[in-house]
Every structure is written in C-alpha cells, then in structure tokens.
TIVOBA-84951 format. One line per 5 residues: their letters; for each residue x, y, z of N, C-alpha, C, CB. Coordinates in Angstrom, 3 decimals. Each point is the difference from the previous one (the first is absolute). Last residue first. Glycine has a CB too. Layout:
BEGIN
A	X,Y,Z,X,Y,Z,X,Y,Z,X,Y,Z; ...
This chain:
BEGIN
XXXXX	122.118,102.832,98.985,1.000,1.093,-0.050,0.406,-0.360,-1.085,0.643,0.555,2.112; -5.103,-1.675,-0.534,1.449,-0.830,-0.552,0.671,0.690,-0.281,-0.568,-1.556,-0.788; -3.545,2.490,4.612,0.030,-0.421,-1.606,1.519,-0.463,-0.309,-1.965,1.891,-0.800; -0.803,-3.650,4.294,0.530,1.003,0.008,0.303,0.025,-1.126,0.493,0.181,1.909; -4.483,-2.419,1.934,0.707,-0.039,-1.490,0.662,1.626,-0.198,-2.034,-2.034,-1.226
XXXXX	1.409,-0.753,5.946,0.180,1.241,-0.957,-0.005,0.054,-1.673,1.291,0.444,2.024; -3.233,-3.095,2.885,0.424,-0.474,-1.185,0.107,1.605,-0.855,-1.268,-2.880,0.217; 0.210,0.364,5.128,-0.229,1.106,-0.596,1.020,-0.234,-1.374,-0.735,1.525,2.404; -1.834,-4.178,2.095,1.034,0.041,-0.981,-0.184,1.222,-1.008,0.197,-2.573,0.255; -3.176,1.968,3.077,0.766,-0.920,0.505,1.345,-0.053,-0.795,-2.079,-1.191,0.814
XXXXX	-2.335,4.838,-0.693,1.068,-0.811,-0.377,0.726,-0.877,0.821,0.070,1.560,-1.275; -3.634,1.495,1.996,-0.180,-1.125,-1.002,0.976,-0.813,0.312,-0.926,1.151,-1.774; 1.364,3.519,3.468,-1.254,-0.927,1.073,-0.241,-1.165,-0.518,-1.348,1.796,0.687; 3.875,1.223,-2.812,0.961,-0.259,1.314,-0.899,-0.754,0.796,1.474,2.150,0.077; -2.562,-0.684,-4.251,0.797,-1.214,-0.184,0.634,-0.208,1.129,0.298,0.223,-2.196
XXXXX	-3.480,3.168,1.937,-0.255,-1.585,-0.140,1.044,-0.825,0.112,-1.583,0.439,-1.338; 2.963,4.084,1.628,-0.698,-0.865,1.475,-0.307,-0.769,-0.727,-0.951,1.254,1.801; 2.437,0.535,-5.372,1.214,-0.305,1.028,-1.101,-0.647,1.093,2.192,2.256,-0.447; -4.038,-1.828,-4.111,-0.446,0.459,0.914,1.163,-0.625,1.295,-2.724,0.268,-1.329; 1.930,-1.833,-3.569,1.082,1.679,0.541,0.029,0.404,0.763,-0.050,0.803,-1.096
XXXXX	-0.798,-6.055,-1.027,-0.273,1.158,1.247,0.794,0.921,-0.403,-0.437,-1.274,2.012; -1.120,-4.122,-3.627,0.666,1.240,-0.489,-0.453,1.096,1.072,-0.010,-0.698,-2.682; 0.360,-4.490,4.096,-1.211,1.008,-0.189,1.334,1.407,-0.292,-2.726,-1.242,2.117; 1.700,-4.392,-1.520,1.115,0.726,-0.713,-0.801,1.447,-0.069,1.295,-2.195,-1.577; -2.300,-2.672,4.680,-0.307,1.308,-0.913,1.004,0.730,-0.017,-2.096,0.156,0.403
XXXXX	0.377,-5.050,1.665,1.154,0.891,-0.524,-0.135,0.597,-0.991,1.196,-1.121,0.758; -4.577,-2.054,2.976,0.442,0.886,-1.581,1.070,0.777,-0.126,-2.048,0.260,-0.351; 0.005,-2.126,4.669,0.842,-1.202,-0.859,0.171,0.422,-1.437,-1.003,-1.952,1.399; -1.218,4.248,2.773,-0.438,-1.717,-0.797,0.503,-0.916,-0.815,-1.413,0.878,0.065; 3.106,3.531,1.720,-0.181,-1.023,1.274,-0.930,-1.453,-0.554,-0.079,2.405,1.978
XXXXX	0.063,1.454,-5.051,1.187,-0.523,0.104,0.314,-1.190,1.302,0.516,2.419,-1.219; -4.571,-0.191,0.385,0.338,-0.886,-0.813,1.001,-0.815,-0.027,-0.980,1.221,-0.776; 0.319,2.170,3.487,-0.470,-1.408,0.658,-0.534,-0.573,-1.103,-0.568,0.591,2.355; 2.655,3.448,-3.518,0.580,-0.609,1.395,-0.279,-1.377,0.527,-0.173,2.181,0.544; -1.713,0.349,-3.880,0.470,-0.593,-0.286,1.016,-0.297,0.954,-0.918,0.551,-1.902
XXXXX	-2.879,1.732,3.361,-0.402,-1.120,-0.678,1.326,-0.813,-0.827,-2.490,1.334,-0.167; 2.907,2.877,2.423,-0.249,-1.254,0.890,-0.196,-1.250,-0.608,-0.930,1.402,1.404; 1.763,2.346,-4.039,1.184,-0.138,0.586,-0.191,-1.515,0.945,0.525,2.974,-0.063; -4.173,-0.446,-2.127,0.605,-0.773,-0.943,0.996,-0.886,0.924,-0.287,1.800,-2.095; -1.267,1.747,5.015,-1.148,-1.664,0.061,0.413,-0.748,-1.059,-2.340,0.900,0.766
XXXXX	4.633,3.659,-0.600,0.665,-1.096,0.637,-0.811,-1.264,0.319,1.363,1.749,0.880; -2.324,1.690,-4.423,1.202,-1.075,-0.144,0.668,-0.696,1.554,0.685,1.606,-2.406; -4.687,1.297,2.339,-0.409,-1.314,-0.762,1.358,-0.898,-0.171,-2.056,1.281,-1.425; 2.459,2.998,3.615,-0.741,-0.723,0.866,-0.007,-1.266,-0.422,-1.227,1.725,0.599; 3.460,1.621,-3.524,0.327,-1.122,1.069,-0.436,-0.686,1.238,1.240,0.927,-0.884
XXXXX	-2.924,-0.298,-4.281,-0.153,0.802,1.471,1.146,-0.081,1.250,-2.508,-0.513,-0.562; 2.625,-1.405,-5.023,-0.991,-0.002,1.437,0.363,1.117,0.919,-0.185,-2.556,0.045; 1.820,0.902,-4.911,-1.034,0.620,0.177,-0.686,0.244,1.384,-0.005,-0.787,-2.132; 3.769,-1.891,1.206,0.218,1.254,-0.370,-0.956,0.708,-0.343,1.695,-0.628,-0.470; -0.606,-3.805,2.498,-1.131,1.007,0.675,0.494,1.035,-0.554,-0.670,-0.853,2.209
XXXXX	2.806,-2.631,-4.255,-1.242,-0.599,-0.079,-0.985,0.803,0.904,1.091,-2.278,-0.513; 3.379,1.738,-1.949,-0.744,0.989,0.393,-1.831,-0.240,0.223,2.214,1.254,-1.280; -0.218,-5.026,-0.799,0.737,1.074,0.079,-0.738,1.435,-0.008,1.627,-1.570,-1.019; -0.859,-3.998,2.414,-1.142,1.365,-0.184,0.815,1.261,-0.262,-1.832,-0.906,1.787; 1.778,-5.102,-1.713,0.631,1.021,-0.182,-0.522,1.449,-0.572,1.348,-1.917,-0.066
XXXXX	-1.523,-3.167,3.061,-0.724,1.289,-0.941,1.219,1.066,0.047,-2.911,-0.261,0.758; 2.614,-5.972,-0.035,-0.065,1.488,0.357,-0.290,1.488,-0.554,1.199,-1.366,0.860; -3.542,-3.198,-0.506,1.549,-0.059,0.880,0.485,1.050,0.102,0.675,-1.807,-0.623; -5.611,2.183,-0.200,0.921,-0.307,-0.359,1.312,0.154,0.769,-1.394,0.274,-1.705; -3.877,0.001,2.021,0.703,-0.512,0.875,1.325,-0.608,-0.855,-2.208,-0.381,1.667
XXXXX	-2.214,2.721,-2.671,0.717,-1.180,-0.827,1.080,-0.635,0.980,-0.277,1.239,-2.458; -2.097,2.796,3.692,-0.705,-1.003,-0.139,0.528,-1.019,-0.521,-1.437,1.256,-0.005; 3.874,2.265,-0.151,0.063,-0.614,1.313,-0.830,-0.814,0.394,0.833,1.555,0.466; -1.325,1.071,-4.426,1.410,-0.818,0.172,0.045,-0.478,1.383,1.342,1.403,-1.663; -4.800,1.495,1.181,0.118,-0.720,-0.696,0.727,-0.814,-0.134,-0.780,1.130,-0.438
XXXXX	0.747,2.496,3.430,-0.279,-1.293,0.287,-0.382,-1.374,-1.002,-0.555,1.609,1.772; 2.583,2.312,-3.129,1.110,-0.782,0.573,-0.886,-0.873,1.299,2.295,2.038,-0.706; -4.277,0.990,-2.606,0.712,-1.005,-0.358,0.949,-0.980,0.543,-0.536,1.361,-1.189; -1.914,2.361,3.226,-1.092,-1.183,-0.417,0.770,-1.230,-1.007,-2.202,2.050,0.001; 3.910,2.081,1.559,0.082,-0.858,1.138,-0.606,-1.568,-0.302,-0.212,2.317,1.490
XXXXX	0.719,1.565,-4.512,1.234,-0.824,0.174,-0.050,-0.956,1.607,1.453,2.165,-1.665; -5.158,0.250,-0.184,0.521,-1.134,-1.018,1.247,-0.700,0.309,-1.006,1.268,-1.666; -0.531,2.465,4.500,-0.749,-1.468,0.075,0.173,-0.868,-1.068,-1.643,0.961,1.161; 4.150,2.660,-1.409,0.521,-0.382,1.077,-1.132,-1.155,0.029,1.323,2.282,1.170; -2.377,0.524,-4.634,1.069,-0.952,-0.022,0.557,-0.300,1.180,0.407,0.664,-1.952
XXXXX	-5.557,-0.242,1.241,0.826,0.889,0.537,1.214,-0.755,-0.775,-1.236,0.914,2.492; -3.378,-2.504,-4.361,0.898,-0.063,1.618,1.290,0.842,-0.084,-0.685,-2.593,0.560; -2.525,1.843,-4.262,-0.808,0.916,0.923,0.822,-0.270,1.435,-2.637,-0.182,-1.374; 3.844,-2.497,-2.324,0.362,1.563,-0.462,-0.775,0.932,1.094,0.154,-0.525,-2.850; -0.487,-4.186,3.023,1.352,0.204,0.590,0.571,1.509,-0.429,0.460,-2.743,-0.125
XXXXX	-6.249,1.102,1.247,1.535,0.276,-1.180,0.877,0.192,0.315,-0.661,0.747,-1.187; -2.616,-2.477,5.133,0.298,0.731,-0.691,0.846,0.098,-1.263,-0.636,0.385,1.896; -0.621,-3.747,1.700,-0.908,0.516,-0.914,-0.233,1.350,-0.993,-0.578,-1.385,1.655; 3.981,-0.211,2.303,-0.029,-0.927,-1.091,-0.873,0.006,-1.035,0.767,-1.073,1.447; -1.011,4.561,2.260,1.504,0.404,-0.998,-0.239,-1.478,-1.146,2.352,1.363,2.438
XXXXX	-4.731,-1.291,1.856,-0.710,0.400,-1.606,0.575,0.261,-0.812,-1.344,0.699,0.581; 3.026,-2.025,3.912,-0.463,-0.946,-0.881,-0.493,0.358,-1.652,-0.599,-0.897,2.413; 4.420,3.785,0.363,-1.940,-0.501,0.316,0.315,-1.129,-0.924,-2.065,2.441,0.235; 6.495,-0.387,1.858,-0.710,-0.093,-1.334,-1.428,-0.586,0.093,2.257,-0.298,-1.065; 2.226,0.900,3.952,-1.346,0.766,0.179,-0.691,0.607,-1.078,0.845,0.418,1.930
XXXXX	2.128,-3.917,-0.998,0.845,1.113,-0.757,-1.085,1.074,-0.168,1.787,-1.583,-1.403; -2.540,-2.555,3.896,1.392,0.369,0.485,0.399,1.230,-0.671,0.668,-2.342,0.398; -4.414,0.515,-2.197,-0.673,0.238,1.154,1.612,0.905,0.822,-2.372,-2.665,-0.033; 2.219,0.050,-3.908,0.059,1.041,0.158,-0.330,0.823,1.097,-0.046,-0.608,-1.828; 1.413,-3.302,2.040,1.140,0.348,-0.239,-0.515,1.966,-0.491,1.267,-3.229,-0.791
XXXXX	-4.338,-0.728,2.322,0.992,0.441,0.659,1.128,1.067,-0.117,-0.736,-1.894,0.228; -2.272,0.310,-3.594,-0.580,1.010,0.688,0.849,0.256,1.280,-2.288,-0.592,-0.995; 4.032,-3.000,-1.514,-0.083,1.231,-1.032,-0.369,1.215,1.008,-0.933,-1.443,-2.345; 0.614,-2.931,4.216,1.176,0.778,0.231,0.485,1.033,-0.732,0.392,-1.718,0.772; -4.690,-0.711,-0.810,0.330,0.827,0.739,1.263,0.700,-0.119,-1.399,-1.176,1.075
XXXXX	0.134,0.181,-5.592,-0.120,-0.611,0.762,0.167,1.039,1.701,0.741,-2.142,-2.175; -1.734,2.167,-3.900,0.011,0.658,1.300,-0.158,-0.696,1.331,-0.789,1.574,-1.368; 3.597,-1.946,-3.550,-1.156,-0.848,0.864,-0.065,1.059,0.875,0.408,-2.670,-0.113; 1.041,5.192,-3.909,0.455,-1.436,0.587,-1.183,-0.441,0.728,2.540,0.461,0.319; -3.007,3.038,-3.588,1.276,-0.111,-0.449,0.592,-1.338,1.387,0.253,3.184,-1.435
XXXXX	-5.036,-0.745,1.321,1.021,-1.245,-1.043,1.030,-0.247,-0.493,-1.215,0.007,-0.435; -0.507,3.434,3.760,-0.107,-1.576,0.500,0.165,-0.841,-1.196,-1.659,0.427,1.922; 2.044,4.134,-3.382,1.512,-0.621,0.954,-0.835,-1.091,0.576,1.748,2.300,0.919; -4.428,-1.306,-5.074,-0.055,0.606,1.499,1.461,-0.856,0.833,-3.323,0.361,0.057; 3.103,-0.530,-5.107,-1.155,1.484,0.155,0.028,0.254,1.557,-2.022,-0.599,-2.116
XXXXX	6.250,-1.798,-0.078,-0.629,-0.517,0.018,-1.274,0.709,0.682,1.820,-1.623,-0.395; 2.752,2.179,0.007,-0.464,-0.308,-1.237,-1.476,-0.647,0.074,2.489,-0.261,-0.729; 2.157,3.201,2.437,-1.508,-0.513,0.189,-0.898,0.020,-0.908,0.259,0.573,1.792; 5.589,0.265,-0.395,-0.816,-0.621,-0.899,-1.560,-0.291,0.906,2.421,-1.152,-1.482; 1.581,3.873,4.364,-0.142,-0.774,-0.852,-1.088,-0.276,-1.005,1.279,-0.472,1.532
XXXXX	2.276,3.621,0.992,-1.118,0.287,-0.265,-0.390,-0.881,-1.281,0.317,2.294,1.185; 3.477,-3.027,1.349,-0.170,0.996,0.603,-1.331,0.655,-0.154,2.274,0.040,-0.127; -0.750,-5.302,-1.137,0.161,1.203,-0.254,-0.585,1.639,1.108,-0.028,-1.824,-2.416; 1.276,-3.956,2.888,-0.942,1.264,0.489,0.638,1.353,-0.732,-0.595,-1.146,2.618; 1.631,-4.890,-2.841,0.005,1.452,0.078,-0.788,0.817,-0.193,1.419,-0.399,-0.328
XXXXX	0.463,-5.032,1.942,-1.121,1.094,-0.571,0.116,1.042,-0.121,-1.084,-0.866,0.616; 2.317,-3.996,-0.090,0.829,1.300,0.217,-0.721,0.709,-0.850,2.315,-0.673,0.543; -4.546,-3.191,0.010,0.882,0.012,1.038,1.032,1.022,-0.067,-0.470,-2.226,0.175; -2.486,1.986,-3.430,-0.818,-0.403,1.022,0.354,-0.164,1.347,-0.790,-0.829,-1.657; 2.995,1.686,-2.645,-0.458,1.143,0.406,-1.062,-0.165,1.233,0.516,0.826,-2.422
XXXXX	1.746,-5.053,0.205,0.779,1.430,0.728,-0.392,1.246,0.775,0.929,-0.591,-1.673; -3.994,-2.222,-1.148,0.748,-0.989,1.399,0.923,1.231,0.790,0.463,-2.867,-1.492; -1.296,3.927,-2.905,-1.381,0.114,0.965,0.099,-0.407,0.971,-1.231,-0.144,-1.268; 4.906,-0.619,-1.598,-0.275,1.341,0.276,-1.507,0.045,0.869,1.494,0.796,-2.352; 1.483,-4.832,1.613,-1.159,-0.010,-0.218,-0.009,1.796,0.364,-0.871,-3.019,0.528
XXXXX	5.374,0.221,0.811,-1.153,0.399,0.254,-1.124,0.421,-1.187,1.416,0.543,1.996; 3.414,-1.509,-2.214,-0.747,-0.649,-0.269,-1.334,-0.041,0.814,1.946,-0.869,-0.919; 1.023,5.035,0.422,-0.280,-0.973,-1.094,-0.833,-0.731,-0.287,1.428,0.090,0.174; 0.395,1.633,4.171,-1.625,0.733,-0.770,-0.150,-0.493,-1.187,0.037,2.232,0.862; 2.450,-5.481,2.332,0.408,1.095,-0.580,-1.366,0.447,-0.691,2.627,-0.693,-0.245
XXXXX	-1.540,-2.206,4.989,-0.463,-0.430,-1.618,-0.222,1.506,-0.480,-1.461,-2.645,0.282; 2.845,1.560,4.329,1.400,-0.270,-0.770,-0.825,-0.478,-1.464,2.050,-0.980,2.338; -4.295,4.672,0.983,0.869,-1.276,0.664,0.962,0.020,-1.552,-2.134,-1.913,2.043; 0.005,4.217,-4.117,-0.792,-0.137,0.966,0.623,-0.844,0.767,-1.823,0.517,-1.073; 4.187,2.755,-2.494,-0.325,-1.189,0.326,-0.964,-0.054,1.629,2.420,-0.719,-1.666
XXXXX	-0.202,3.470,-3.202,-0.529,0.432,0.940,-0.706,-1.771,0.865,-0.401,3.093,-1.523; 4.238,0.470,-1.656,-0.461,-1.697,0.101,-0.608,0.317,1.210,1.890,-1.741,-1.120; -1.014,5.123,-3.404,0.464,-0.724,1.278,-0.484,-1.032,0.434,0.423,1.656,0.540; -1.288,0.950,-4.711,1.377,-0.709,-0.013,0.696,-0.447,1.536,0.347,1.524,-2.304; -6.063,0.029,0.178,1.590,0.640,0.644,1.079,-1.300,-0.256,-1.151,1.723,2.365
XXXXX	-4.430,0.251,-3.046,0.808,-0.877,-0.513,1.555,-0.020,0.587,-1.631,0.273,-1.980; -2.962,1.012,4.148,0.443,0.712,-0.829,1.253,-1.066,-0.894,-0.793,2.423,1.701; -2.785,-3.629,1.905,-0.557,0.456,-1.029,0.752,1.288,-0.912,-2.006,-0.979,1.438; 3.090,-1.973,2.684,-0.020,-0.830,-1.283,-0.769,0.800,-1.122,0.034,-2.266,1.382; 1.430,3.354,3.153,-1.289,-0.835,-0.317,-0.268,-0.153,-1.181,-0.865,0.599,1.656
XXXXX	4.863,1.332,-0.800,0.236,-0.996,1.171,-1.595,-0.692,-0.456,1.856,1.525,2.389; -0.955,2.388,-4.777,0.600,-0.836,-0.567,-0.080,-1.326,0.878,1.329,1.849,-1.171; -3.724,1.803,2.467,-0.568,-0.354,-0.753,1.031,-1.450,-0.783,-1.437,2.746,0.085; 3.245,0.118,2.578,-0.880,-0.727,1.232,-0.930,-1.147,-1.356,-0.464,2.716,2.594; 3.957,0.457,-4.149,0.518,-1.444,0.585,-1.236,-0.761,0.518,2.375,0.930,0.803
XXXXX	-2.878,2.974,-2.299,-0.327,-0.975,-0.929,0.512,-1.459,0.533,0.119,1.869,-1.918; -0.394,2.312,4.532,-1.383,-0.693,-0.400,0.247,-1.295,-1.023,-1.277,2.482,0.205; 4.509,0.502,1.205,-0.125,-0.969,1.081,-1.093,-0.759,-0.635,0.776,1.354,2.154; 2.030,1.413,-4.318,-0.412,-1.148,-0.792,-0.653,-0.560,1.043,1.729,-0.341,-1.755; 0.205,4.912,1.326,0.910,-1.002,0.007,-0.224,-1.367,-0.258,0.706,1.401,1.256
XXXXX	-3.368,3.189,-0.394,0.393,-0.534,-1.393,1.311,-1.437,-0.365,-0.743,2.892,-0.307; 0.269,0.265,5.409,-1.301,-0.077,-1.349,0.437,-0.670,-1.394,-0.949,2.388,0.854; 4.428,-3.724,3.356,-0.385,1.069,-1.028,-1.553,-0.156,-0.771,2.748,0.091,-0.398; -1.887,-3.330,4.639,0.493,0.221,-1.190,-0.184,1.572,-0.500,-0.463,-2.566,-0.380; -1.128,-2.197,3.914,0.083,1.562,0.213,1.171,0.233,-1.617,-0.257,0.305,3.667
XXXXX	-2.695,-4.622,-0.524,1.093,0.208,-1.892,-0.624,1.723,0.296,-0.355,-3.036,-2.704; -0.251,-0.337,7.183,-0.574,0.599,-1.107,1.298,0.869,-0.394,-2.747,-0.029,0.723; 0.851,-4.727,1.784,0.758,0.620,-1.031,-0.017,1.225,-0.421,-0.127,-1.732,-0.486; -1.937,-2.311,4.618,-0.231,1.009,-0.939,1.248,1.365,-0.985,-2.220,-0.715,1.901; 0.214,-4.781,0.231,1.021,1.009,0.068,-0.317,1.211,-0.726,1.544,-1.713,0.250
XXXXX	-3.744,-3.256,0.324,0.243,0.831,0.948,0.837,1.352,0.376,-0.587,-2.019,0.172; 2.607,-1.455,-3.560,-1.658,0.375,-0.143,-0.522,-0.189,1.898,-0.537,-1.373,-3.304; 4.965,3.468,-0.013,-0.059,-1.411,0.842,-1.632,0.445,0.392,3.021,-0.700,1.231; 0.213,2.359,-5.372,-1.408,0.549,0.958,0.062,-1.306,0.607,-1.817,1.792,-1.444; 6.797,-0.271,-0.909,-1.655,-1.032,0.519,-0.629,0.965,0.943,0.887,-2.793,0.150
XXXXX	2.663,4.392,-4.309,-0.396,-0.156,1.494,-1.385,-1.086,-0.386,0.928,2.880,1.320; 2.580,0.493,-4.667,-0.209,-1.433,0.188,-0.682,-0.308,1.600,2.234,-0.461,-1.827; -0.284,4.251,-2.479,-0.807,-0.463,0.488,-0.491,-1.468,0.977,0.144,1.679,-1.786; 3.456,2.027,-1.640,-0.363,-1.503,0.099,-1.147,0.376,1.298,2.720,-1.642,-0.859; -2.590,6.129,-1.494,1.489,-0.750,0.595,-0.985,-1.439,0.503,2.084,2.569,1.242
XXXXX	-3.563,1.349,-4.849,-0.522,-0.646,0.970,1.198,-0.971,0.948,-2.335,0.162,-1.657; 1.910,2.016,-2.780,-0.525,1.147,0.404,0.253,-0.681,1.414,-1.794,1.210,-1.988; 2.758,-3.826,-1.377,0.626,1.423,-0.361,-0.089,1.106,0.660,-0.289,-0.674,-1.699; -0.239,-4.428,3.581,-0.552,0.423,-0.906,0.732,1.236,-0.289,-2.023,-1.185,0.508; 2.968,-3.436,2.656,-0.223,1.517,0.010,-0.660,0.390,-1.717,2.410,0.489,2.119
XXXXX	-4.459,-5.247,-0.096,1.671,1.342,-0.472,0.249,0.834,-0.266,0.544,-0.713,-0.476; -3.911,-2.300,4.454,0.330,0.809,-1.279,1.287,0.663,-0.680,-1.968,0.267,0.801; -1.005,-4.075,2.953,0.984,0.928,-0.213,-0.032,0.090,-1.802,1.572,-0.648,2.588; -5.124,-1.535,2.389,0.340,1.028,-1.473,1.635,0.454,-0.323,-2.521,1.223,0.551; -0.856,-4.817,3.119,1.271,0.167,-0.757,-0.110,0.615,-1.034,0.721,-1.668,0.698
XXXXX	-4.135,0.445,3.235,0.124,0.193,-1.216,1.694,0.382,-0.194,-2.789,0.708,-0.230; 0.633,-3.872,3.901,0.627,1.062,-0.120,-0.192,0.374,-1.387,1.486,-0.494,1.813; -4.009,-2.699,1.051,0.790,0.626,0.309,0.638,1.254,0.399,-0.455,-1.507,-0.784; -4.073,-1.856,-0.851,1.181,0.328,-0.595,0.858,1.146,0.712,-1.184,-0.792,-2.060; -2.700,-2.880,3.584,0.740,1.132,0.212,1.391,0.316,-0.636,-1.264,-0.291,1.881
XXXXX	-2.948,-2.889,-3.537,0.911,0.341,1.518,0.271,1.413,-0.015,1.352,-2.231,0.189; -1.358,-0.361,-4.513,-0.972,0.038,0.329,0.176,0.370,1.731,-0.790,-1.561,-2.267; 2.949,1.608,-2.636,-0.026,1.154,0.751,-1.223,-0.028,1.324,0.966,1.214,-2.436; 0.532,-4.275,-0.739,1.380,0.241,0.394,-0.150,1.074,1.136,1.102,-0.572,-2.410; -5.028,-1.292,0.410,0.510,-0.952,0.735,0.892,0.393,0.825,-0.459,-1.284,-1.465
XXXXX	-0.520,3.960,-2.636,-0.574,0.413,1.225,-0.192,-0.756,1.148,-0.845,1.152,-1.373; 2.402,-1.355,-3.865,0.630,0.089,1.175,-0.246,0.276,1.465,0.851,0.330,-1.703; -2.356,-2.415,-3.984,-0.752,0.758,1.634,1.246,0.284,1.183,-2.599,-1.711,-0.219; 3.420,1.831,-5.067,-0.141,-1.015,0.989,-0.623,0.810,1.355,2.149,-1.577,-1.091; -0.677,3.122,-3.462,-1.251,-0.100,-0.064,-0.337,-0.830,1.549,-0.070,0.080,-3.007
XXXX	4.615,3.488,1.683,-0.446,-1.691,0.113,-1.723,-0.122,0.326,2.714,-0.743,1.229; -0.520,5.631,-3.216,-0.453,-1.003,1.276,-0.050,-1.526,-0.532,-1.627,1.959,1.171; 4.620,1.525,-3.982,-1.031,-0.204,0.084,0.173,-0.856,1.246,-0.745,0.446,-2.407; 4.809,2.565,1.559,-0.424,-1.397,0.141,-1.510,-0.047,0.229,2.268,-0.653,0.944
C-alpha cells in the first residue's frame, strides 16, 4: 500500500504512548507481536541471522514488510515516511556520514555537548571527519545524533558494540534517562548483563520449526 500524501502529525502531537508491532510468521521466523509502551525499554535477543535487524529496520519504515505497525491508534501506512522516521527512529550499529565534519550532520546545541561531555567525548571530536573518529566514537557520536531529534521512540541495534565497558555503561546512563523522559526504545543485544540492566521487557525472536 503506497503512503497517503496527508499530513498526519496533528495525530501525533503530545505524547504518543505506545508503539504497536506485529508480524507473520515467515519461513524462517515464528509470528511476532508486542508493544513498546513509551518510557520503557525492550530488548529483541535472537539467533545471528534471524532478522533482528530487519525487523528493527522494518518497524522504521525503511524496509518493506507485510506487518502492521502503529503509533497509538494511526497505522505506519498512513503516515508520511519522513514523519515516521522522526518519531520512530533507527540506529544502525555503524551508521551513514555524509557530510565532511560530524558537526554537520545536526544542530550543535548545549544538550549535544552535555551529552558528550557525559560520554567523555571533547568538544573537538565535532570538527573532525567522521573517518578520522574511532568506531566506538562514531558509534557514540551517532546516537547523540538521534537524540538530538528527540524521537518518540528508538530503535538501536547494538548500539555499544564497539565500546569499552567503561564507555558502555555512561551509553547505559544516558539511555536510562532518556527513557525516564519518556522514549521507548527497542534495543537489539547479545550482551546478557545489558539486557539485565536495560530491560523492562524482553522479546525473543525464534526461528519456525
């Protein structure tokens, strides 16, 4: 079903909730179905190769699928894909830069420098090429990216698999008191303690006998 051209973002203005995902089973994959309630945190554990990523990718609208995915009670359908991705957002594990110095890739505001400051990242890191930063600082640096936008909710997958565990537990803080702000995140994990320190809910994809 192509998007409806209509602005829907009225529908989405406040505090949206809950997200609602379910899926049918597939050949490889058994049915699928849960809410992210917003303030909560989720995390989707699975076999390597089972699809966690695509689902995550399928939930933000940037893969095509046969499930139904809804914000409160208006469906990813009739949403506006850009609209969508603005309020359910996703974080690849090692994302897209496109632009010559990571300060152009968003606004730089305090709560940017706050945040790096929390992930014991300098200031000068924003004046640098996103090829001259480490991948743990890329992967930190992207996820204050997205958090600049302040979306309903995120979905990360693997999102300190490059860090330290010094560094993954200041990641850890920060989405903690995201989450205390009111975002509901879906976060892919292999890492058993994270998910024992994250989670509020925990989600298996299994394969289909």
């Amino acid at each position: 079903m192509s998007k409806t051209s209509i602005d829907r973002q009225p529908h989405l203005s406040g505090s949206v909730e809950v997200l609602t995902a379910r899926f049918p089973a597939s050949d490889k994959v058994e049915a699928i179905e849960f809410e992210l309630q917003g303030g909560t945190c989720t995390v989707l554990t699975g076999p390597s190769g089972i699809g966690k990523t695509t689902l995550l990718r399928q939930i933000a609208d940037l893969d095509m699928h046969g499930g139904e995915v809804f914000l409160g009670s208006v469906s990813q359908a009739q949403i506006p894909a850009p609209a969508w991705r603005r309020n359910v957002m996703y974080l690849a594990s090692e994302t897209g830069w496109w632009a010559p110095q990571v300060r152009d890739h968003f606004a730089v505001t305090d709560e940017v420098l706050a945040m790096m400051q929390k992930f014991g990242m300098k200031p000068e890191k924003l004046d640098m090429l996103p090829g001259q930063l480490s991948s743990g600082e890329r992967q930190r640096m992207a996820l204050i990216r997205a958090l600049s936008y302040s979306p309903k909710f995120l979905l990360l997958d693997e999102p300190t698999s490059a860090l330290d565990h010094e560094s993954v537990l200041k990641v850890e803080e920060v989405l903690t008191e995201t989450k205390r702000a009111g975002c509901g995140m879906l976060i892919v994990s292999h890492d058993a303690a994270q998910v024992e320190r994250l989670a509020d809910a925990h989600i298996v994809m299994r394969a289909r006998s």
